[in-house]
C-alpha positions in Angstrom: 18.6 -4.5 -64.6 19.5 -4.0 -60.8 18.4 -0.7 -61.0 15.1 -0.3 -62.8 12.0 0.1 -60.1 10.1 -2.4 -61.9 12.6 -4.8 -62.8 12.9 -5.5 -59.3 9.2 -5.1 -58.5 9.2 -8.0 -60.1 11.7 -10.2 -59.1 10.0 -9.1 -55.7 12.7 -7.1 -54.0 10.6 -4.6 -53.6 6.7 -5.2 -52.4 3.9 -4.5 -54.3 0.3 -5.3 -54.5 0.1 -7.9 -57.0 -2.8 -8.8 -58.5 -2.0 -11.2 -61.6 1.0 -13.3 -62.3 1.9 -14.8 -65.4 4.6 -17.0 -66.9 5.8 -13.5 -68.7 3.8 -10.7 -67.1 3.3 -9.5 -63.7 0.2 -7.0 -62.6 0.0 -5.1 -59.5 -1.7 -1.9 -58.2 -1.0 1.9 -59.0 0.7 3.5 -55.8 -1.1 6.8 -57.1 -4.7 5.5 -58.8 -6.1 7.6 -61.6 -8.9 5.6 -61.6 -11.1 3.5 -59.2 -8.9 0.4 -61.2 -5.8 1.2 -62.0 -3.1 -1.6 -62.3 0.2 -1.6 -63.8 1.3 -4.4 -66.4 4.2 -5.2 -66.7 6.7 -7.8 -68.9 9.0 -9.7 -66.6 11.8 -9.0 -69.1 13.0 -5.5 -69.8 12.3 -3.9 -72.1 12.7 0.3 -72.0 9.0 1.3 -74.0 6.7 0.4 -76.6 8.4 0.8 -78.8 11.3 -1.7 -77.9 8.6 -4.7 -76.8 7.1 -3.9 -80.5 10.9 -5.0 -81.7 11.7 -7.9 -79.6 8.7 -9.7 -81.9 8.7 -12.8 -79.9 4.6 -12.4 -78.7 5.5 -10.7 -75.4 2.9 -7.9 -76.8 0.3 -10.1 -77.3 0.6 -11.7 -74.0 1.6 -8.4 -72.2 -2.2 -7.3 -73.7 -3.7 -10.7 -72.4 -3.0 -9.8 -69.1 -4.1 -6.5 -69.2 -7.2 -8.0 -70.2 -7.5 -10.8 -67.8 -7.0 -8.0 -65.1 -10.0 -6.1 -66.4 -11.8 -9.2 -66.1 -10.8 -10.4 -62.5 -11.1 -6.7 -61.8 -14.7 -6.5 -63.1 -14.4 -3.9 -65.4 -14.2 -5.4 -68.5 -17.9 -5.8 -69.5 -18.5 -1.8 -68.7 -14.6 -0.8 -70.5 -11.3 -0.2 -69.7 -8.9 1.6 -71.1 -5.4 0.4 -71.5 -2.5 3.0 -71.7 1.0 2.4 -72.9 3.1 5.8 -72.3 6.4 6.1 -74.5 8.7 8.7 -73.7 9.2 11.4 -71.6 6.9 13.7 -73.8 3.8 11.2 -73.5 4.5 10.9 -69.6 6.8 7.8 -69.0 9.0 8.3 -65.8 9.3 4.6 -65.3 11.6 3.2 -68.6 10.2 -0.3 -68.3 7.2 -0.5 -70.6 3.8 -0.7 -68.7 0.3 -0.9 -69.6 -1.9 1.2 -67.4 -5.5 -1.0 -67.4 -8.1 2.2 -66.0 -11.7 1.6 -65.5 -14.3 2.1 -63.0 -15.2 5.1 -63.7 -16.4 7.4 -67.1 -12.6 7.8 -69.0 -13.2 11.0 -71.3 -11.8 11.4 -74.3 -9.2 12.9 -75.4 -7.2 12.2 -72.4 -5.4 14.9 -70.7 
């Protein structure tokens, strides 16, 4: 999709800080941090949510989470916690309509969440 921000963040017409690349995923820094870490995750394909990356079934999810996870480790947050966030919708906060996993650490994450 020519016109989705992240879509094009990762075929790298536009910059970002990347700090992971995969075969499937690509990982770069939060342009407004919640957290002390706080990287985006993101599929190289498209896919609009959760939801729809829960439907395409073909273990995008599972590797999607395996980079979140890796990026907790090379962060160094993954032996004190992270959280991982995956926002669906306009009501749960999604403004970008390429799912994305938000991996947070570095500091205390309450619960609930905001």
């Amino acid at each position: 999709m020519t016109d989705c921000l992240f879509c094009n963040i990762a075929a790298k017409e536009i910059p970002a800080e990347i700090v992971l690349e995969t075969d499937r995923a690509l990982a770069f820094r939060d342009i407004n941090p919640q957290a002390p870490t706080h990287v985006l995750v993101i599929p190289r394909a498209h896919h609009e949510n959760a939801a729809a990356l829960a439907e395409a079934d073909d273990g995008l999810a599972d590797d999607l989470l395996k980079a979140c996870h890796a990026v907790a480790v090379q962060e160094g947050v993954a032996e004190s916690g992270y959280r991982v966030v995956l926002n669906t919708g306009p009501g749960a906060g999604q403004t970008v309509f390429h799912v994305h996993a938000h991996v947070l650490g570095g500091r205390s994450l309450l619960w609930p969440p905001g």
